[in-house]
C-alpha positions as CSV (number, residue, x, y, z in Angstrom):
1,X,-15.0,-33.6,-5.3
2,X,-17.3,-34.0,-2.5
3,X,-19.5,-31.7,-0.9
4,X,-21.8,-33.7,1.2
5,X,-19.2,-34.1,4.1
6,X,-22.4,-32.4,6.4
7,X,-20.2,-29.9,7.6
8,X,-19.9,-26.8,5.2
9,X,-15.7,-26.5,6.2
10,X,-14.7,-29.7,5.3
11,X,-14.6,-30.9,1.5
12,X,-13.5,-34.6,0.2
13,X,-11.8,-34.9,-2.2
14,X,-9.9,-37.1,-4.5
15,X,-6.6,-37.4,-6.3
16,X,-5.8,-39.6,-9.0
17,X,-3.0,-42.5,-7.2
18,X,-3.9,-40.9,-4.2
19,X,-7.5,-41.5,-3.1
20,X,-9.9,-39.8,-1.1
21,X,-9.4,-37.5,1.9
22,X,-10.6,-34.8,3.7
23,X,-9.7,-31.0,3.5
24,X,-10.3,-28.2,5.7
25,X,-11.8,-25.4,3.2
26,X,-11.0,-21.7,4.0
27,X,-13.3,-20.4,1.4
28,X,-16.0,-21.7,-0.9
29,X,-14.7,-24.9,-2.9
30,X,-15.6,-24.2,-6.9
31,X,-16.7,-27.7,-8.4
32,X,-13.9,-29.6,-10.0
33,X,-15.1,-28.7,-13.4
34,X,-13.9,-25.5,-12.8
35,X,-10.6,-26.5,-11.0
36,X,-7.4,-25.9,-13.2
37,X,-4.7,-27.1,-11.1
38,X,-4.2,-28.9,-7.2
39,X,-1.5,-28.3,-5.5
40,X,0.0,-30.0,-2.4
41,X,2.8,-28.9,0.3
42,X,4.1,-30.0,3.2
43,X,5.0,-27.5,5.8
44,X,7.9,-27.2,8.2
45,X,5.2,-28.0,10.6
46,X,4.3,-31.1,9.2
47,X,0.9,-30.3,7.9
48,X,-0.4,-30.6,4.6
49,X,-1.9,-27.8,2.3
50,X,-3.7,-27.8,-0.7
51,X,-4.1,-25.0,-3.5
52,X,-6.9,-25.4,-6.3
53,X,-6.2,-22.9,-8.4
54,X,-9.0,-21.5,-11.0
55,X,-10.0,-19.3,-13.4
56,X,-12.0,-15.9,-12.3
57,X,-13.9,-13.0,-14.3
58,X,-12.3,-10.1,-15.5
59,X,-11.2,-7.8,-13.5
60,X,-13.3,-4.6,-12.9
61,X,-11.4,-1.7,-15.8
62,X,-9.8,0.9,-13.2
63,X,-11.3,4.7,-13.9
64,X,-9.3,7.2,-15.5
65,X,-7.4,9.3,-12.5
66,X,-8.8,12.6,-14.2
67,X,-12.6,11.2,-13.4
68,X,-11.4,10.6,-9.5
69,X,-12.6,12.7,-6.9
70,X,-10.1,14.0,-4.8
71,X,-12.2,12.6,-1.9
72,X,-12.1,9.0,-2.8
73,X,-8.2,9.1,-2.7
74,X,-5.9,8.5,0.9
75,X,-2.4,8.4,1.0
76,X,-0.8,6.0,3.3
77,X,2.3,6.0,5.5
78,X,3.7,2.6,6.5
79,X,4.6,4.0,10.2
80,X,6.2,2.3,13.0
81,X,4.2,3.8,16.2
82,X,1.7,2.5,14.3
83,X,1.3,0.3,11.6
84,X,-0.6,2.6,9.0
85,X,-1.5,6.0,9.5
86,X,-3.8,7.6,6.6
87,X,-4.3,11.3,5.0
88,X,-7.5,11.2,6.9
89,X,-5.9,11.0,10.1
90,X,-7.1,7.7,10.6
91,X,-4.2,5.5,13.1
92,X,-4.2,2.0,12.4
93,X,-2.3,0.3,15.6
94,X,0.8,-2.5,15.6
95,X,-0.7,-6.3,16.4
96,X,0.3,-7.2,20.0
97,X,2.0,-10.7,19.2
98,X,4.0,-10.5,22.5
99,X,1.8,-13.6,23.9
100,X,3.1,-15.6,20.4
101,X,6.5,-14.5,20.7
102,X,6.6,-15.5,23.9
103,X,5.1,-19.4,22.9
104,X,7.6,-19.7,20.3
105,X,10.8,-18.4,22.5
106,X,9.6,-21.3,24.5
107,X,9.6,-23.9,22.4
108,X,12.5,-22.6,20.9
109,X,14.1,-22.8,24.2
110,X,12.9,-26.5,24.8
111,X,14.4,-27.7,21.4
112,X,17.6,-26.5,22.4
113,X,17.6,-29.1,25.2
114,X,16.8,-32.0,22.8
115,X,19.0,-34.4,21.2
116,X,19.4,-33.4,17.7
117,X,17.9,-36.1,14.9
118,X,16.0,-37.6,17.6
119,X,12.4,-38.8,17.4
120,X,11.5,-35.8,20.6
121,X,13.8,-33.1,18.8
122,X,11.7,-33.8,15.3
123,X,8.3,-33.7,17.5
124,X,9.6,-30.1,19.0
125,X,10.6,-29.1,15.8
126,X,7.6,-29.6,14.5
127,X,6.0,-27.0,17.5
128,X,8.6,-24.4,16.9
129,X,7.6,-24.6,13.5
130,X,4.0,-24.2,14.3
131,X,4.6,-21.0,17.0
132,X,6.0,-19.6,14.3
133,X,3.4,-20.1,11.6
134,X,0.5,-18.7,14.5
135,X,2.9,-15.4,14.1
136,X,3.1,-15.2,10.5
137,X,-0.9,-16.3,9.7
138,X,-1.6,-13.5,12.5
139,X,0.2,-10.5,10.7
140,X,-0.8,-12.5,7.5
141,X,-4.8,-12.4,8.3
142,X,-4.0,-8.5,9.6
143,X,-2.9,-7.7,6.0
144,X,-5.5,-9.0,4.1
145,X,-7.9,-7.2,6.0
146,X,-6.3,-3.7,6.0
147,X,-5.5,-4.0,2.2
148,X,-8.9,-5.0,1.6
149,X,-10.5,-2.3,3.2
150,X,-8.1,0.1,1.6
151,X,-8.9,-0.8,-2.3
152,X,-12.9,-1.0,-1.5
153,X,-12.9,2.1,0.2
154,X,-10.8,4.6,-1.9
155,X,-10.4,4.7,-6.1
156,X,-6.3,5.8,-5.6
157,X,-4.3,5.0,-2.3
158,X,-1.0,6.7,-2.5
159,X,1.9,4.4,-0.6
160,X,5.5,5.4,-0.1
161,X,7.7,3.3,-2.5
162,X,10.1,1.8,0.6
163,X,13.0,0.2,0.4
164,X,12.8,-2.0,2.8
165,X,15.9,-4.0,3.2
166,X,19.0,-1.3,3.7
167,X,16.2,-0.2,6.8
168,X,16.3,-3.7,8.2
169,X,20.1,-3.3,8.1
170,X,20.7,0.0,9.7
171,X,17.9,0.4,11.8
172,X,17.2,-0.2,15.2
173,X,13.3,-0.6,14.6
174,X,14.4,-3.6,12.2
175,X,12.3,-6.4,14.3
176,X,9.5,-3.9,14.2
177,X,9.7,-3.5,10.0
178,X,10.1,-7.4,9.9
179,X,6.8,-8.0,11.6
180,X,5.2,-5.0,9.9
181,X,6.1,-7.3,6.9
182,X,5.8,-4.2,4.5
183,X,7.1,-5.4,1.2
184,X,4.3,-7.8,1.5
185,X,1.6,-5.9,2.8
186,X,2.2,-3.6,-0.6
187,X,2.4,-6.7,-3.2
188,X,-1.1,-7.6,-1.5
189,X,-2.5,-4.0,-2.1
190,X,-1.6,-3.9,-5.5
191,X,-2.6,-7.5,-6.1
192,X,-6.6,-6.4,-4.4
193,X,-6.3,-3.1,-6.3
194,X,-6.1,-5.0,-9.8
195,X,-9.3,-7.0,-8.7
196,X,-11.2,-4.3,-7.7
197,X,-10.0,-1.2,-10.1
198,X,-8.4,0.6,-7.6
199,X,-5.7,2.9,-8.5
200,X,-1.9,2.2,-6.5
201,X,0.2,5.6,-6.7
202,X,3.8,4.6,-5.4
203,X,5.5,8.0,-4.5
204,X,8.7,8.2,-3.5
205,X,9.5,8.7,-0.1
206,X,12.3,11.2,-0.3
207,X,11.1,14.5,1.3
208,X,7.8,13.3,2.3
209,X,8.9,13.4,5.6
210,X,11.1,16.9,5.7
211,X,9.3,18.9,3.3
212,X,6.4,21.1,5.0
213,X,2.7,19.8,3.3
214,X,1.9,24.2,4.0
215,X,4.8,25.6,2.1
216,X,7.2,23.7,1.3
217,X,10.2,23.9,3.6
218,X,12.2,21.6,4.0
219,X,13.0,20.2,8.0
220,X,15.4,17.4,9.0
221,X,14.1,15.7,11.5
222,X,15.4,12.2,13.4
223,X,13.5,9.0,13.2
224,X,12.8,9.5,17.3
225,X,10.7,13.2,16.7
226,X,7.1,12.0,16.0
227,X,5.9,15.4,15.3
228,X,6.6,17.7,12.3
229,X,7.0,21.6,13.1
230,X,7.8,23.7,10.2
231,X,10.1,26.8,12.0
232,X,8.9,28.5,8.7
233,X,5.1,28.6,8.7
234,X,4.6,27.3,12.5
235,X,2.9,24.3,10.8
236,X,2.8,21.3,13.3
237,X,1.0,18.2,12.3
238,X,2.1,14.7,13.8
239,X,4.5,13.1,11.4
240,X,2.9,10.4,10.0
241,X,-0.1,11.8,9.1
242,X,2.1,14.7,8.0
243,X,3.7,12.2,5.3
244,X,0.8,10.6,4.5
245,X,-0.7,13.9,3.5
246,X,2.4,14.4,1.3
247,X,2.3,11.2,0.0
248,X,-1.3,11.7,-1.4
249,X,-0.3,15.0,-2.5
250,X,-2.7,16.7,0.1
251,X,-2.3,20.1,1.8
252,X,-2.0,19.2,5.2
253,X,-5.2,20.5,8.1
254,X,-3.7,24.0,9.6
């Protein structure tokens, strides 16, 4: 491993029956000492990537859920207006990948009109491939940092327990879920949580969005009503931070 490439991104380094070359580093680049493992891919887009896997410390013991203050926990609902939307009435928007989808439609388009096996049809491939890589490290990148601000801020964040794929099938917000990417977006909260001793409360979403966070009563209410209005108690809230109370087990704000 080489580190004296003069530019701090870049790292040489070199494989046994390979040689020497040059990789683009997206984080610090332990010495090889302390590397376990290298692992290379292609991608449909032709590039190559290149995993060094190592061994970290411990992970930080997670507090007892007794010791928690009710104050360092948020519950969470996975919306579709928006893309989370906490107890604390805090709305986390959708990313606007319209521009990308458009890019990749194109180039979509463009390798329709190529002959297919042919030396231009490969080369196109290779850009579809790529507009649709921009899309996924996008929503990706979006992830990370909403999942790491989650487990530093909070000791307990209470998600709803989704199941994702009978939504994708029946629903008509199915393109919006499958950008959302929420079965991911959960596997990297509890993955963060585990390094940083954060608690991961999974409830169950049944009744989380009908049952009144006040007293109780249960409301049906369609997909398309965005606000919850309990014809018991006169409680109205907006729905998704209605559920999110009632997935952190909150009373909801009167």
């Amino acid at each position: 491993m080489d580190h004296n490439t003069g530019n701090d991104q870049f790292v040489r380094l070199r494989l046994e029956k390979i040689g020497w070359f040059t990789i683009r580093a997206e984080r610090d680049v332990p010495p090889a000492d302390e590397i376990d493992e290298i692992i290379l891919k292609q991608e449909t887009t032709g590039y190559w990537y290149v995993s060094l896997v190592s061994s970290v410390e411990r992970v930080p013991e997670k507090p007892p859920l007794s010791e928690i203050d009710p104050e360092d926990c948020v519950g969470v609902d996975l919306g579709i207006t928006s893309y989370i939307h906490t107890s604390e009435n805090l709305s986390v928007g959708t990313l606007d990948l319209s521009d990308e989808y458009d890019r990749y439609a194109r180039e979509q388009r463009k390798l329709d009109r190529k002959e297919h096996g042919s030396a231009n049809w490969e080369k196109q491939r290779q850009k579809v491939a790529q507009a649709k890589r921009t899309i996924k490290q996008k929503v990706l990148d979006y992830q990370h940092k909403l999942t790491t601000w989650l487990v530093q801020e909070y000791d307990v964040v209470a998600v709803e327990d989704l199941d994702v794929k009978p939504m994708l099938k029946t629903s008509q917000n199915a393109k919006n879920k499958q950008d959302a990417a929420w079965s991911r977006f959960l596997e990297l909260l509890e993955y963060k949580a585990d390094l940083h001793g954060t608690h991961v409360e999974k409830v169950k979403p049944e009744g989380t969005t009908k049952e009144c966070a006040v007293c109780g009563v249960e409301t049906a209410k369609p997909i398309w009503i965005r606000e919850h209005s309990c014809p018991a108690c006169s409680h109205t809230d907006d729905r998704d931070l209605h559920t999110s109370a009632r997935a952190c087990g909150c009373k909801a704000r009167r």
